[in-house]
DRENNU-293891 format. One record per residue: residue in three letters; x negated, y, z negated of N, C-alpha, C in turn; chain; residue number from 0. Coordinates in Angstrom, 1 decimal. Atoms other than C-alpha are relative to their C-alpha. Layout:
! residues N
<atom><code>ALA</code><n_xx>X</n_xx><n_yy>Y</n_yy><n_zz>Z</n_zz><ca_xx>X</ca_xx><ca_yy>Y</ca_yy><ca_zz>Z</ca_zz><c_xx>X</c_xx><c_yy>Y</c_yy><c_zz>Z</c_zz><unit>A</unit><pos>NUM</pos></atom>
...
END
This chain:
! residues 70
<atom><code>UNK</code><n_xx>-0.1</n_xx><n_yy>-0.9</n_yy><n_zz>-1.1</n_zz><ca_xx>-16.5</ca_xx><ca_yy>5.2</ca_yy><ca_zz>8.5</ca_zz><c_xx>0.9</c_xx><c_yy>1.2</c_yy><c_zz>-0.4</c_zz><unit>A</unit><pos>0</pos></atom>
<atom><code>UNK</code><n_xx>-0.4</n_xx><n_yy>-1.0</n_yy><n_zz>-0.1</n_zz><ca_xx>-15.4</ca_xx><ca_yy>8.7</ca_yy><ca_zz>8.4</ca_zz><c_xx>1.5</c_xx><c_yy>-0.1</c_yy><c_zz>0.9</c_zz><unit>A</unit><pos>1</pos></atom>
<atom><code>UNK</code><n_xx>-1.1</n_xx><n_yy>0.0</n_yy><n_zz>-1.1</n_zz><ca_xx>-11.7</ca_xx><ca_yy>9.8</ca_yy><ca_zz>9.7</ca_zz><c_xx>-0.7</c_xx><c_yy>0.2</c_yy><c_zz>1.6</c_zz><unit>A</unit><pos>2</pos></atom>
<atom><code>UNK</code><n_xx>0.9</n_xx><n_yy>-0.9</n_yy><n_zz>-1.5</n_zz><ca_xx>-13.6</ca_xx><ca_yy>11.8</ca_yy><ca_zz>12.5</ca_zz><c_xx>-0.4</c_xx><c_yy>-1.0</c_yy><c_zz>1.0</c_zz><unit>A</unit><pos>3</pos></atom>
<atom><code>UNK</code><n_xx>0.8</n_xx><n_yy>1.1</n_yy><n_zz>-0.6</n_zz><ca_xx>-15.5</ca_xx><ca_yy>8.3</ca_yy><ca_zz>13.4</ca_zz><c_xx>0.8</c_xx><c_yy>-0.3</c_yy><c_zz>0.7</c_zz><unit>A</unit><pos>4</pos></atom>
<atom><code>UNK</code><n_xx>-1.4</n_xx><n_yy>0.4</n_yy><n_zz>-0.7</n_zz><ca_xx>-12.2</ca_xx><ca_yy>6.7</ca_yy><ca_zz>13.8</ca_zz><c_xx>0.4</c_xx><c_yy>0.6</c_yy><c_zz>0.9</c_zz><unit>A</unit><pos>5</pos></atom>
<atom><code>UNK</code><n_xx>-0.2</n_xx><n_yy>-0.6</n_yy><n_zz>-1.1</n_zz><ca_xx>-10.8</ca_xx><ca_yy>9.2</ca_yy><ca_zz>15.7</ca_zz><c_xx>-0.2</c_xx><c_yy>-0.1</c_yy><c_zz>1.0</c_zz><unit>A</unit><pos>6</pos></atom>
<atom><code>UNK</code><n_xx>1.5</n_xx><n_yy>0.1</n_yy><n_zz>-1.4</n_zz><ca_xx>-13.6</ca_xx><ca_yy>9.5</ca_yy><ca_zz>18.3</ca_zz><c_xx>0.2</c_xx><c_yy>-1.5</c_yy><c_zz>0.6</c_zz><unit>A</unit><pos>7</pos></atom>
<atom><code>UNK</code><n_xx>0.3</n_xx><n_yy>1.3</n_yy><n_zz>-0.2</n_zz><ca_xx>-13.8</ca_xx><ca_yy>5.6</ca_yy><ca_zz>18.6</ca_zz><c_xx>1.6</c_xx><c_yy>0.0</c_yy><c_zz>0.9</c_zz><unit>A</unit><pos>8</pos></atom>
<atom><code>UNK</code><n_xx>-1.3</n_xx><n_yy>0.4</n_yy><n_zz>-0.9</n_zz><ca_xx>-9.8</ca_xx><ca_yy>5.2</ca_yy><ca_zz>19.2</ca_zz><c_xx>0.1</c_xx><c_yy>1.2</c_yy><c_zz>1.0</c_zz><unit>A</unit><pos>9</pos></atom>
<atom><code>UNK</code><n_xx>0.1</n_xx><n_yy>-0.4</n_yy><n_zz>-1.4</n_zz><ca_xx>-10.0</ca_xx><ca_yy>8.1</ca_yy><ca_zz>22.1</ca_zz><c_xx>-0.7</c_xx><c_yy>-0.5</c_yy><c_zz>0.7</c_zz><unit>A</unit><pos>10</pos></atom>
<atom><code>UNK</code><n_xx>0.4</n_xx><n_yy>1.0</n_yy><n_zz>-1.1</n_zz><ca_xx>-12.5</ca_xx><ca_yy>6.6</ca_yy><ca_zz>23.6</ca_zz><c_xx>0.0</c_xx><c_yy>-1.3</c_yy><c_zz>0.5</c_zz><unit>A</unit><pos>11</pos></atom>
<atom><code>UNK</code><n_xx>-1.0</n_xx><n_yy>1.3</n_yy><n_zz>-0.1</n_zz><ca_xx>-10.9</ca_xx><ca_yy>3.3</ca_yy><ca_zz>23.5</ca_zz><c_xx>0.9</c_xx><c_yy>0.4</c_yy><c_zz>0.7</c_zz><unit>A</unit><pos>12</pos></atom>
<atom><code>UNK</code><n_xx>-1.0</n_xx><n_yy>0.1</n_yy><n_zz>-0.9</n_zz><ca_xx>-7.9</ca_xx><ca_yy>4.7</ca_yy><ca_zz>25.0</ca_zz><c_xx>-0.4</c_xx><c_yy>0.3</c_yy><c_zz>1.2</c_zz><unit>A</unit><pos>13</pos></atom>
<atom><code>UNK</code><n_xx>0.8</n_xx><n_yy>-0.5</n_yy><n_zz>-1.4</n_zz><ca_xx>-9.9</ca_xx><ca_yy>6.7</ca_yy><ca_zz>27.8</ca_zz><c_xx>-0.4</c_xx><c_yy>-1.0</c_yy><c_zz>0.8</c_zz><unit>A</unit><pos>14</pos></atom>
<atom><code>UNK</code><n_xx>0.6</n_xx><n_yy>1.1</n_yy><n_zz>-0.2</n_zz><ca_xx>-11.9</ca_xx><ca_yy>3.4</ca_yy><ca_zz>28.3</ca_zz><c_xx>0.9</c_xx><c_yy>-0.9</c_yy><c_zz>1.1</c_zz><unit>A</unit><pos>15</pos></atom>
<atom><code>UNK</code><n_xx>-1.1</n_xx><n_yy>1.3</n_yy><n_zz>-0.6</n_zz><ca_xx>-8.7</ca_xx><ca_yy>1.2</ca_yy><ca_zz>29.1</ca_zz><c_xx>0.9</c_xx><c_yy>0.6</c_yy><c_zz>0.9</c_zz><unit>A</unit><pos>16</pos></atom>
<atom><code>UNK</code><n_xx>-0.7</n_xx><n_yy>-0.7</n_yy><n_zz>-1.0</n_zz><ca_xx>-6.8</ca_xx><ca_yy>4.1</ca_yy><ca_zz>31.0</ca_zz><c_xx>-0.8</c_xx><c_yy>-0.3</c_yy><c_zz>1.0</c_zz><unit>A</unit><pos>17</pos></atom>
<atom><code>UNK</code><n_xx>0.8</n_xx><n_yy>-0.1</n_yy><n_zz>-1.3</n_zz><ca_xx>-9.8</ca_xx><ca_yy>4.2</ca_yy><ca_zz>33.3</ca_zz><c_xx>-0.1</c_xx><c_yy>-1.4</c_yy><c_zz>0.8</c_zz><unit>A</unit><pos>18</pos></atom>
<atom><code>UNK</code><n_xx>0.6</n_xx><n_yy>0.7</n_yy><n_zz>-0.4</n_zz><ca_xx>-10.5</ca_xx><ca_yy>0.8</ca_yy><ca_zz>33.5</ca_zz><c_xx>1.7</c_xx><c_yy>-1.2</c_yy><c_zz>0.6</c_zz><unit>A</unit><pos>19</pos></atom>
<atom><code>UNK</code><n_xx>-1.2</n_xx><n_yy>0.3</n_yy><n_zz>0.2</n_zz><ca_xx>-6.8</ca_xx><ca_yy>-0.5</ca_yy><ca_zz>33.8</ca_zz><c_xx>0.6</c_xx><c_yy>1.2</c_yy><c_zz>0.9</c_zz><unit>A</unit><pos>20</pos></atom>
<atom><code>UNK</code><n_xx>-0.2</n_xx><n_yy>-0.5</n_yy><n_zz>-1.0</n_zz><ca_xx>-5.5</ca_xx><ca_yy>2.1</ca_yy><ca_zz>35.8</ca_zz><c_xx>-0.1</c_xx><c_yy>0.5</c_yy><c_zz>1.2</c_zz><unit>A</unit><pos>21</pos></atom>
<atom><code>UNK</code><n_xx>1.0</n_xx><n_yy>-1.1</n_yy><n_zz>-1.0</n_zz><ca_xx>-7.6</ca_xx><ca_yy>3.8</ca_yy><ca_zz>37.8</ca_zz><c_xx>-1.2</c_xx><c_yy>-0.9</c_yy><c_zz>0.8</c_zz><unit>A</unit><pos>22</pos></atom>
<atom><code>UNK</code><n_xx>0.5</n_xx><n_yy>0.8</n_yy><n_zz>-0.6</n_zz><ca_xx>-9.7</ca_xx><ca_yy>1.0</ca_yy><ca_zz>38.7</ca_zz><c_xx>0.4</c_xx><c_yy>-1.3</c_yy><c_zz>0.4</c_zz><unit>A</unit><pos>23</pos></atom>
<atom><code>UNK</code><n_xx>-0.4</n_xx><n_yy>1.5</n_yy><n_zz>0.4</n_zz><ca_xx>-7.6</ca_xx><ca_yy>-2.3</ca_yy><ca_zz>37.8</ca_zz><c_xx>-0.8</c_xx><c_yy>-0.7</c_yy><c_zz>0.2</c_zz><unit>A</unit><pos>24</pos></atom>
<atom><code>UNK</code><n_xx>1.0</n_xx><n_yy>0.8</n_yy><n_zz>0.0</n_zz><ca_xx>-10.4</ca_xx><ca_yy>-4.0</ca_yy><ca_zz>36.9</ca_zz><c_xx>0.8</c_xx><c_yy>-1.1</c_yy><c_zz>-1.3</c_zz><unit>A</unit><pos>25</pos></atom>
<atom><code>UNK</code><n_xx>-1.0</n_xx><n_yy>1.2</n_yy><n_zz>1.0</n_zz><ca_xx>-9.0</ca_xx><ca_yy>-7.7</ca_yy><ca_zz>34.4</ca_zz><c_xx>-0.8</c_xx><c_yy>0.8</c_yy><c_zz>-1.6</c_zz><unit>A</unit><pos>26</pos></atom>
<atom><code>UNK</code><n_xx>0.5</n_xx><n_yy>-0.3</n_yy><n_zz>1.5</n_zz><ca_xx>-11.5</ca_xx><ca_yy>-6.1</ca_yy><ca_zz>31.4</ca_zz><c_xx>0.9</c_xx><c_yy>1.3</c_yy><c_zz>-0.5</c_zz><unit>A</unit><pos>27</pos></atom>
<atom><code>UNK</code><n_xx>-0.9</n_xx><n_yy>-1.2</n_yy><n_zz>0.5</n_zz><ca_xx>-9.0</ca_xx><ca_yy>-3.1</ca_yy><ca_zz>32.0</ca_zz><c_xx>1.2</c_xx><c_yy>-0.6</c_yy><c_zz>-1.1</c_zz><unit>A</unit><pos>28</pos></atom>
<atom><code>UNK</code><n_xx>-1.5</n_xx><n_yy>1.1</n_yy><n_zz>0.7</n_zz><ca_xx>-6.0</ca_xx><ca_yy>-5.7</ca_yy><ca_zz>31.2</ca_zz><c_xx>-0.1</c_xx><c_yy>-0.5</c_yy><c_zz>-0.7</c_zz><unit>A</unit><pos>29</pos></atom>
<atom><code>UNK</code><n_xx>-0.1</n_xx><n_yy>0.5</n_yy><n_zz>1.1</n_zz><ca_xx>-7.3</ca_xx><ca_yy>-7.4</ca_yy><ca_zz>28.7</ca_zz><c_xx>0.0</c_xx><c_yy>1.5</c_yy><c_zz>-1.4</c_zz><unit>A</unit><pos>30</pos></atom>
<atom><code>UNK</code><n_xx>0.2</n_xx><n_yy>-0.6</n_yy><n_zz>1.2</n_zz><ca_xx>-8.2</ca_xx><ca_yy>-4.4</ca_yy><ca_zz>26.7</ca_zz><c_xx>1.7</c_xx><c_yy>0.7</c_yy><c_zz>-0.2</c_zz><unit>A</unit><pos>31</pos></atom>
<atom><code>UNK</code><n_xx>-2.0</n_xx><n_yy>-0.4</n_yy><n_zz>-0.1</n_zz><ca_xx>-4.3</ca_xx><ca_yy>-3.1</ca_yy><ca_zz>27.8</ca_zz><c_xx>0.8</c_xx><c_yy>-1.0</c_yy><c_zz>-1.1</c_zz><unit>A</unit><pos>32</pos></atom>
<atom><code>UNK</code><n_xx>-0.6</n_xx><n_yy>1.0</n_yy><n_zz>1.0</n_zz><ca_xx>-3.2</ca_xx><ca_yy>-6.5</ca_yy><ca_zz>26.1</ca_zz><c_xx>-0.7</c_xx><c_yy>0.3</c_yy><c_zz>-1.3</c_zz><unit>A</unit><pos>33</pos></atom>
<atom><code>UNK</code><n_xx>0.7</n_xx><n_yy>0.4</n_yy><n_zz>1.3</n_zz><ca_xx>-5.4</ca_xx><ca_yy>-6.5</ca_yy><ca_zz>23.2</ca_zz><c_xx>0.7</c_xx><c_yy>1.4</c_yy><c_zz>-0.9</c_zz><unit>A</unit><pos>34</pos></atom>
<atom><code>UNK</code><n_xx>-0.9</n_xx><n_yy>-0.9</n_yy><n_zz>0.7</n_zz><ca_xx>-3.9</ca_xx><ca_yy>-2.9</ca_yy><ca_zz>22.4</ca_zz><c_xx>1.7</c_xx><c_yy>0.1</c_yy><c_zz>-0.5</c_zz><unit>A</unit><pos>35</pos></atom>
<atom><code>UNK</code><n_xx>-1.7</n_xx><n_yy>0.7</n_yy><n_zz>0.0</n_zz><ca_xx>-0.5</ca_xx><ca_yy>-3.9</ca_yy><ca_zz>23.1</ca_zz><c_xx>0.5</c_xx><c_yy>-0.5</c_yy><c_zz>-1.1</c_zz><unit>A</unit><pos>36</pos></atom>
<atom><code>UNK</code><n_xx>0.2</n_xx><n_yy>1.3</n_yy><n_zz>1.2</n_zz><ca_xx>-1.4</ca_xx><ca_yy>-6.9</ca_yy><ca_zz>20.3</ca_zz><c_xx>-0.3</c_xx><c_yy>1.7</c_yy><c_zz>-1.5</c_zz><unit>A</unit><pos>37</pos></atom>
<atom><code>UNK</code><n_xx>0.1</n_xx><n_yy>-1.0</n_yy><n_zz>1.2</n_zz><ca_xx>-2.3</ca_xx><ca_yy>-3.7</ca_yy><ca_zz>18.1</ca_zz><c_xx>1.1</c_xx><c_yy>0.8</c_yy><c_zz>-0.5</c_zz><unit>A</unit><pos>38</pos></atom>
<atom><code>UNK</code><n_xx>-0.9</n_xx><n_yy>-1.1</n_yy><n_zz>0.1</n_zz><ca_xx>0.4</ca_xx><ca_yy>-1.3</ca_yy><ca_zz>18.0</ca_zz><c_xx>1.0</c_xx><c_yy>-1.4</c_yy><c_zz>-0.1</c_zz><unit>A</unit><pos>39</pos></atom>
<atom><code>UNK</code><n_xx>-0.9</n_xx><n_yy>0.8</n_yy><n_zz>0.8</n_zz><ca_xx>2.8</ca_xx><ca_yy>-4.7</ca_yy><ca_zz>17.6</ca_zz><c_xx>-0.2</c_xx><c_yy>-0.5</c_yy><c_zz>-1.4</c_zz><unit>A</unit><pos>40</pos></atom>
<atom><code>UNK</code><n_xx>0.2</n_xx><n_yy>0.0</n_yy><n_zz>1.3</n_zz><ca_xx>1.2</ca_xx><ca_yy>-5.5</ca_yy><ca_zz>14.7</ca_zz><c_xx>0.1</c_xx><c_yy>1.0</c_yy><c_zz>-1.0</c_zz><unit>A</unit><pos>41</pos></atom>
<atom><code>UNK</code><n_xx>0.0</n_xx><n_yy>-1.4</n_yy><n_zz>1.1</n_zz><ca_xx>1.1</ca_xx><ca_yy>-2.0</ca_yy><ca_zz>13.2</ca_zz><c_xx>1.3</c_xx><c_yy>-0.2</c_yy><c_zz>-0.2</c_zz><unit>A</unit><pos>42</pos></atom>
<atom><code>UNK</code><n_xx>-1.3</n_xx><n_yy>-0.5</n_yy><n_zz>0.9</n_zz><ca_xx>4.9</ca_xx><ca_yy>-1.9</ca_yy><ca_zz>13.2</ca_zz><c_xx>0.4</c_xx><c_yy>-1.2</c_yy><c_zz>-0.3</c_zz><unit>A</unit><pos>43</pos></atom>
<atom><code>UNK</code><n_xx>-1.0</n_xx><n_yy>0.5</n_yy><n_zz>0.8</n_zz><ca_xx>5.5</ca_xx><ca_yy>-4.8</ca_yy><ca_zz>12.4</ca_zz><c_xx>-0.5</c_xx><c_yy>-0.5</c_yy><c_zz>-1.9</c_zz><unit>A</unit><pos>44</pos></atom>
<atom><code>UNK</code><n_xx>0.4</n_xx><n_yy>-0.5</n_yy><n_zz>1.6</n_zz><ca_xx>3.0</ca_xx><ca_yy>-4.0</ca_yy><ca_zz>9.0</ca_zz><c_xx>0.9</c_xx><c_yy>1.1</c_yy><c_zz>-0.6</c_zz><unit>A</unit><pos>45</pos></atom>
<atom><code>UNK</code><n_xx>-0.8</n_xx><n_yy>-1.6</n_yy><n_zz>1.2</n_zz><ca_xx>4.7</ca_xx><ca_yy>-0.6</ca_yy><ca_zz>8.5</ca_zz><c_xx>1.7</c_xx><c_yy>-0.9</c_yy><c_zz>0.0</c_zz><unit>A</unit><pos>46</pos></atom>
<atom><code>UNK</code><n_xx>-1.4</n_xx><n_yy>-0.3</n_yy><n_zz>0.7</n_zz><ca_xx>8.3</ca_xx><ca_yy>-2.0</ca_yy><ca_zz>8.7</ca_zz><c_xx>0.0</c_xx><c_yy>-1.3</c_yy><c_zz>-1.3</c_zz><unit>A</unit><pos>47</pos></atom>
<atom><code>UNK</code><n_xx>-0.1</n_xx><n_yy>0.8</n_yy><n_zz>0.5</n_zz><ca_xx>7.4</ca_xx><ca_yy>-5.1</ca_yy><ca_zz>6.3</ca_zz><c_xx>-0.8</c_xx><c_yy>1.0</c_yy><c_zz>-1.4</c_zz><unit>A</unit><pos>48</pos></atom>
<atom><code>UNK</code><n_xx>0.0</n_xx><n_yy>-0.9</n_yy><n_zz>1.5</n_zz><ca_xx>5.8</ca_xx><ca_yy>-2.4</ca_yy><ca_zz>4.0</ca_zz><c_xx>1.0</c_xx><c_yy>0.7</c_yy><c_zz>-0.5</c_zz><unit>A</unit><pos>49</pos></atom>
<atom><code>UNK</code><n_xx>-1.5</n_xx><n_yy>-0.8</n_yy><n_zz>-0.2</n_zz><ca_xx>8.9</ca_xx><ca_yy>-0.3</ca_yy><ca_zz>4.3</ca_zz><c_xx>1.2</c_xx><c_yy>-0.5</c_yy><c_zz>-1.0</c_zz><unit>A</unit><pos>50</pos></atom>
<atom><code>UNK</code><n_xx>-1.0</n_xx><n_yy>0.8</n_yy><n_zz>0.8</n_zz><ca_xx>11.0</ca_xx><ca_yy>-3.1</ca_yy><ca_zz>3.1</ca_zz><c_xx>-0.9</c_xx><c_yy>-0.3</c_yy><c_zz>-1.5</c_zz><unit>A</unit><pos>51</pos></atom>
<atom><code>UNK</code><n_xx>1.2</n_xx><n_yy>0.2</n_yy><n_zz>1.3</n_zz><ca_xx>8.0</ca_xx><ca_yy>-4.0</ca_yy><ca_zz>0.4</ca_zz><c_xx>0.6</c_xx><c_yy>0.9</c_yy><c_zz>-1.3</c_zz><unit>A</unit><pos>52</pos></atom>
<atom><code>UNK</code><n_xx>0.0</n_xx><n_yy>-1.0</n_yy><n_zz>1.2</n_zz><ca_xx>8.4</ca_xx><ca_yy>-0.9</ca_yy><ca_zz>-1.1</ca_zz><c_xx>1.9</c_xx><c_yy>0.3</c_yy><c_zz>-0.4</c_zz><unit>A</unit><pos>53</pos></atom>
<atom><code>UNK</code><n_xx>-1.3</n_xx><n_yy>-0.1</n_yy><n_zz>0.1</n_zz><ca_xx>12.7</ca_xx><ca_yy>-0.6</ca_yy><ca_zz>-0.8</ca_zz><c_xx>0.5</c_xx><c_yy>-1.0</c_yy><c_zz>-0.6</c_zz><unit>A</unit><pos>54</pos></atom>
<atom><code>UNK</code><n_xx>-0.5</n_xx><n_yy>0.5</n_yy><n_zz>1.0</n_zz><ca_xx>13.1</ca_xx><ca_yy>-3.6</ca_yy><ca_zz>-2.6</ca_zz><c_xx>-1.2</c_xx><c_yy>-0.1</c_yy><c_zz>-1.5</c_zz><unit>A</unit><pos>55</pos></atom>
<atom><code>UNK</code><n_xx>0.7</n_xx><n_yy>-0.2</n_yy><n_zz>1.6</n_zz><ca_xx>10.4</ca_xx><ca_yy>-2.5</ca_yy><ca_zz>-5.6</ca_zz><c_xx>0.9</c_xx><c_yy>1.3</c_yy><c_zz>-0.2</c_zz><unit>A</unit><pos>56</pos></atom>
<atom><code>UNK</code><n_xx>-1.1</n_xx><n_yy>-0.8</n_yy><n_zz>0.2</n_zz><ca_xx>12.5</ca_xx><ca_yy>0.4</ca_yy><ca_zz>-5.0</ca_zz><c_xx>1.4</c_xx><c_yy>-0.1</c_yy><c_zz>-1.3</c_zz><unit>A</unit><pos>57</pos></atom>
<atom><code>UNK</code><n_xx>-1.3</n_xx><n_yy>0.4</n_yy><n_zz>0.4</n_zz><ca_xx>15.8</ca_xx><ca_yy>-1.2</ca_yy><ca_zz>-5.7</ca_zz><c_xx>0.3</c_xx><c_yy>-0.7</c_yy><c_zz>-1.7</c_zz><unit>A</unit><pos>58</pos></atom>
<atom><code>UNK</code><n_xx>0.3</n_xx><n_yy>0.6</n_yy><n_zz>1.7</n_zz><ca_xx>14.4</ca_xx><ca_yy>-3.3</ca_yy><ca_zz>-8.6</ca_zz><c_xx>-0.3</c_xx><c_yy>1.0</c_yy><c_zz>-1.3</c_zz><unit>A</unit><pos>59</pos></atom>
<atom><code>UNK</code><n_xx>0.1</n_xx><n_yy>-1.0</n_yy><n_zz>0.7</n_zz><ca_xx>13.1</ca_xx><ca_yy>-0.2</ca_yy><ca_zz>-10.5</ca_zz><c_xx>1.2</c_xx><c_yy>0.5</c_yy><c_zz>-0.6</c_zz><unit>A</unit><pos>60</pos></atom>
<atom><code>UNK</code><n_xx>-1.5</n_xx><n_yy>0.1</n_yy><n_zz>1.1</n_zz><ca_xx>16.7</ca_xx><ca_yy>0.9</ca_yy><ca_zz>-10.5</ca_zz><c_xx>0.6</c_xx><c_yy>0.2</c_yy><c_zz>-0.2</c_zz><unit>A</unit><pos>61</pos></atom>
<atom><code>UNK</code><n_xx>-1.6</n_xx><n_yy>0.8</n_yy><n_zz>0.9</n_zz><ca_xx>18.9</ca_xx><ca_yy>-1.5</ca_yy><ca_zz>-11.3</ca_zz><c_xx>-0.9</c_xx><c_yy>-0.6</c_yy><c_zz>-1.6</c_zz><unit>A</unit><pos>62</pos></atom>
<atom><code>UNK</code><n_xx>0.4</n_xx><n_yy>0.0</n_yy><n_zz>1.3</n_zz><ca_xx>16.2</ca_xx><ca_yy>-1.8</ca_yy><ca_zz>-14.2</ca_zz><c_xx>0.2</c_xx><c_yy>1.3</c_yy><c_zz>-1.0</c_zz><unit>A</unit><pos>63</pos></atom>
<atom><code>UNK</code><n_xx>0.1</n_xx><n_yy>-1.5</n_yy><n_zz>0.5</n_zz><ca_xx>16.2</ca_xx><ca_yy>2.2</ca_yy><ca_zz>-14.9</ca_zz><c_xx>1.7</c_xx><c_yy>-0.2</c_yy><c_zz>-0.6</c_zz><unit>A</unit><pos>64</pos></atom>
<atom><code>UNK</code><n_xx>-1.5</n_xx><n_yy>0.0</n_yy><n_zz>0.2</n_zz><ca_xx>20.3</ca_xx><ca_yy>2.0</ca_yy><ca_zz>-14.6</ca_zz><c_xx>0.4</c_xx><c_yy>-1.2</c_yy><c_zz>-1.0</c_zz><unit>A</unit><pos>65</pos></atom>
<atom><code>UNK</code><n_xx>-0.2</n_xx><n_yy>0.9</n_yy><n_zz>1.2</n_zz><ca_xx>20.4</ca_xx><ca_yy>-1.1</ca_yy><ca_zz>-17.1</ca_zz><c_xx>-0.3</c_xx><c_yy>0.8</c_yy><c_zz>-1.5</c_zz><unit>A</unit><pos>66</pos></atom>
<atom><code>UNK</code><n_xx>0.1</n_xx><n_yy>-0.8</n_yy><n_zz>1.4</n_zz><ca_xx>18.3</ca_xx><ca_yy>1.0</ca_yy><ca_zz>-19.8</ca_zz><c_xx>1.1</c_xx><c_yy>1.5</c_yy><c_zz>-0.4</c_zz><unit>A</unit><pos>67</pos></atom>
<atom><code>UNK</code><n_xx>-0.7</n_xx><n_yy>-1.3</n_yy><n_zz>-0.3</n_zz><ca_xx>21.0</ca_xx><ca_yy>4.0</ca_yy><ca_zz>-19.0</ca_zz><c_xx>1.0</c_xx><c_yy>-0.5</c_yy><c_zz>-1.4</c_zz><unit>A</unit><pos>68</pos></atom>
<atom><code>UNK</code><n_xx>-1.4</n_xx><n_yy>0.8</n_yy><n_zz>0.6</n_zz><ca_xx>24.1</ca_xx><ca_yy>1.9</ca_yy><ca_zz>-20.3</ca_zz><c_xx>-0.5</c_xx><c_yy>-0.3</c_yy><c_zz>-1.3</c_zz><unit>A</unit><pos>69</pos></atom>
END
């Protein structure tokens, strides 16, 4: 799929669950509210364990680079 696709899909996903979750409080509003909720917790908690991923390949780099210095 195309960025564009994505795009389009996650607005109308969000439109979807505003409408249906706020504006009507219907339970398929609420679950799709939780099910998003469950998404955006997982994103950060992928970006901060990539974060650290890359800060200790970081670190190892170097205290390898600064070994060949000496």
């Amino acid at each position: 799929m195309s960025k564009k696709t994505i795009l389009i899909l996650g607005i109308v996903y969000a439109v979807a669950t505003l409408i249906l979750n706020n504006v009507l409080h219907t339970a398929i509003g609420g679950f799709m509210m939780t099910l998003s909720l469950l998404a955006l917790v997982v994103a950060i908690v992928g970006a901060i364990y990539y974060l650290i991923k890359f800060s200790i390949k970081q670190f190892i780099y170097n205290r390898k680079n600064w070994n060949n210095i000496e």
